[in-house]
N, C-alpha and C positions, 0 to 999 in steps of 0.2 A: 504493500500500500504506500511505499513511500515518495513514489510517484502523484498521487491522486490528492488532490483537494474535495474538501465535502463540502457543501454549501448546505446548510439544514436550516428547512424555514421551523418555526415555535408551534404557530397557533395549528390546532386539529393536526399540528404530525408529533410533536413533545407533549402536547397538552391534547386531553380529549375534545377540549371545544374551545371554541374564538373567545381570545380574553377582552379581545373589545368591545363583541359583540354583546357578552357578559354585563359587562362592563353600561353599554347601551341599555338592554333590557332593563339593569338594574337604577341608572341613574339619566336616561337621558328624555326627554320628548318624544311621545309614541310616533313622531314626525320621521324618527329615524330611519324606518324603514320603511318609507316613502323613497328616502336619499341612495335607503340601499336597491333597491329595484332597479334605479336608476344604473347604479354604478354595474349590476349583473347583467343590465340589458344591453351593458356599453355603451350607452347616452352619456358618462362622464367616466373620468378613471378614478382611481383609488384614491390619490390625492386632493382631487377634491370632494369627493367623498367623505375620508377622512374629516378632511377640516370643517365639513358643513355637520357633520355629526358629532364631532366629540365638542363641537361651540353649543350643542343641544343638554351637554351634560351638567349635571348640578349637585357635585360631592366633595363631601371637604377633604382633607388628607388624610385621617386618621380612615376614614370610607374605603378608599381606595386601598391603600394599606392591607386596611382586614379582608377585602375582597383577593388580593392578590395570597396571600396566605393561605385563601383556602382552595387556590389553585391546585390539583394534581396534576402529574405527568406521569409520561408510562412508565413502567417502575424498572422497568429494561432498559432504559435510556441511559441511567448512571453507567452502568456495566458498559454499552455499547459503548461513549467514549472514551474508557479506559483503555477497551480494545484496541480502536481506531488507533488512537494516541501512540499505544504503546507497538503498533505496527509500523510506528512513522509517515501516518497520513496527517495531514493539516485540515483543520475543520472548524468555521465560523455558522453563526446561527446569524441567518441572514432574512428579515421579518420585516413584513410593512406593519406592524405592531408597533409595542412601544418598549423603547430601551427600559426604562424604568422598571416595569412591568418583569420582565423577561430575566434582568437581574435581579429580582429580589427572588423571583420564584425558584430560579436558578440556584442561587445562594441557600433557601432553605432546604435544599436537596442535597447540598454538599455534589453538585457538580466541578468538575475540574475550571479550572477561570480558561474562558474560553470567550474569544472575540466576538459580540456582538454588535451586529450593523443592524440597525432599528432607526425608526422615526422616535420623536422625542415629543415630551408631556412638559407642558409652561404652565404655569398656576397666571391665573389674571388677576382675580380675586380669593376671598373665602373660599368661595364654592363653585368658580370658574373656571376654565381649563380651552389653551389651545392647542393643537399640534404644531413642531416643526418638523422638518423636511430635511436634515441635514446631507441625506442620502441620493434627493432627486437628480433628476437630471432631465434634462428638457429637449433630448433628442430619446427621452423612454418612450419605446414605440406603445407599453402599455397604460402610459400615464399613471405609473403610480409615487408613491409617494416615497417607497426604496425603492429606486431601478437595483434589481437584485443581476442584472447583465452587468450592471457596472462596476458591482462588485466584487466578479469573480475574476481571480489573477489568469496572468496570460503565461503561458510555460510549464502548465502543469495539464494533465487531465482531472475533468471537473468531474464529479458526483454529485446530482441533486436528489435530495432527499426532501417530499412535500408531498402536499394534499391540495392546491387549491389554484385557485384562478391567480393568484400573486406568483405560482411558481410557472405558471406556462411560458411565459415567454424564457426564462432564462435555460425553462426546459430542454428547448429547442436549439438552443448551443451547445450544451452542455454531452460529454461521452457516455454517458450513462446515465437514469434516473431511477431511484426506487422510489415507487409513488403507490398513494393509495386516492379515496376518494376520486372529486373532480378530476385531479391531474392524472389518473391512470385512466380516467377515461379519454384523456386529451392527447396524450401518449398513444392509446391504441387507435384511436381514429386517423391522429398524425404521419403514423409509422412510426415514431421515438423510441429507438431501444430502453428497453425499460422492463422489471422485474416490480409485480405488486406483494405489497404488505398490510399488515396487517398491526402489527407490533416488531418493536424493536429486537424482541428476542429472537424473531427470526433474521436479521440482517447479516451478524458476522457469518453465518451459512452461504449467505449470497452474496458477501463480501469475498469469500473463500472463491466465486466462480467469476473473479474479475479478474483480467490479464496486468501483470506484477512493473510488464515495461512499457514506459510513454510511448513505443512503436508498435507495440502487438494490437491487434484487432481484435475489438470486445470480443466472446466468447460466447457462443450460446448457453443460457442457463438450462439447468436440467426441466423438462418439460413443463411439471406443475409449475414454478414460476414464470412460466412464458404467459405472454397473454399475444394470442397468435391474430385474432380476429378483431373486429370493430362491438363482439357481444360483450357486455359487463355484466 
């Protein structure tokens, strides 16, 4: 693995569900998902999205906080980045979420300190809250709020690991994808080489069936991980 870079998005692939969307439900203007229709139909990108959504929320710090605390993740996660690590692959969690968010959740799990490229959380007031963007970029063909293309280094083979309409485009660059949800269905309609999952506890298995040099030709997985057809 010491060839490969991973890029692993948070929400729905480390976490069972969207901690913004949580997040939303819990504290924002039933308006929000209004903005989110929008953003699924492609009428807008994630970015602004985002910012029209999380300007809806109204939680004070101590809120957020305790909401983020009772976050889970899959419990095979910790394990897998020891793995990775101690293979010599490089791997950043790369999330149109929120940095904040993603390290505390992280930290209570005794995860390894690992790079996090996230959008970020500004308090306005008490109980106000805006996003910023530190991550965008305004040639991002998906408009979102992490171009997650533009974070991934040049000189290595990429590994994405995701679930969601945030990982497709960088899907489509990238050497390889394990993916579940949306993005494995976006993978098998695309053609995207790609292996589905389910949990983290099956990856160093599939990690096992990736080629070791920057020159070899991905490898066919053994059959049950293939997803051969456009059927999900």
């Amino acid at each position: 693995m010491m060839h490969w870079h991973i890029v692993c998005d948070f929400d729905g692939t480390i976490t069972p569900t969207d901690v913004i969307d949580n997040i939303l439900e819990r504290f924002a203007d039933p308006s929000w998902t209004d903005i989110e229709d929008q953003w699924l139909s492609g009428r807008i990108g994630s970015r602004e999205c985002l910012s029209r959504q999380l300007a809806l929320v109204q939680a004070y710090p101590a809120q957020l906080l305790d909401y983020f605390d009772s976050v889970r993740i899959d419990p095979h996660f910790p394990a897998f980045v020891d793995h990775v690590l101690n293979l010599g692959a490089t791997m950043d969690i790369v999330s149109d979420g929120l940095e904040q968010g993603i390290a505390r959740i992280l930290s209570r799990h005794q995860i390894p300190l690992l790079p996090i490229i996230a959008n970020g959380l500004r308090q306005v007031d008490q109980n106000r809250w805006r996003i910023v963007f530190p991550h965008a970029s305004d040639a991002c063909r998906a408009a979102s709020g992490n171009c997650k293309c533009k974070s991934t280094p040049s000189g290595r083979r990429v590994l994405v690991i995701g679930d969601g309409k945030s990982d497709m485009c960088v899907a489509q660059t990238a050497d390889f994808v394990f993916a579940k949800g949306r993005l494995a269905e976006h993978c098998a309609v695309n053609g995207i080489p790609f292996a589905r999952f389910d949990s983290f506890a099956e990856l160093p298995g599939l990690l096992a069936s990736l080629p070791h040099s920057p020159s070899a030709a991905i490898v066919r997985l053994p059959l049950e991980h293939q997803e051969l057809s456009h059927h999900v």
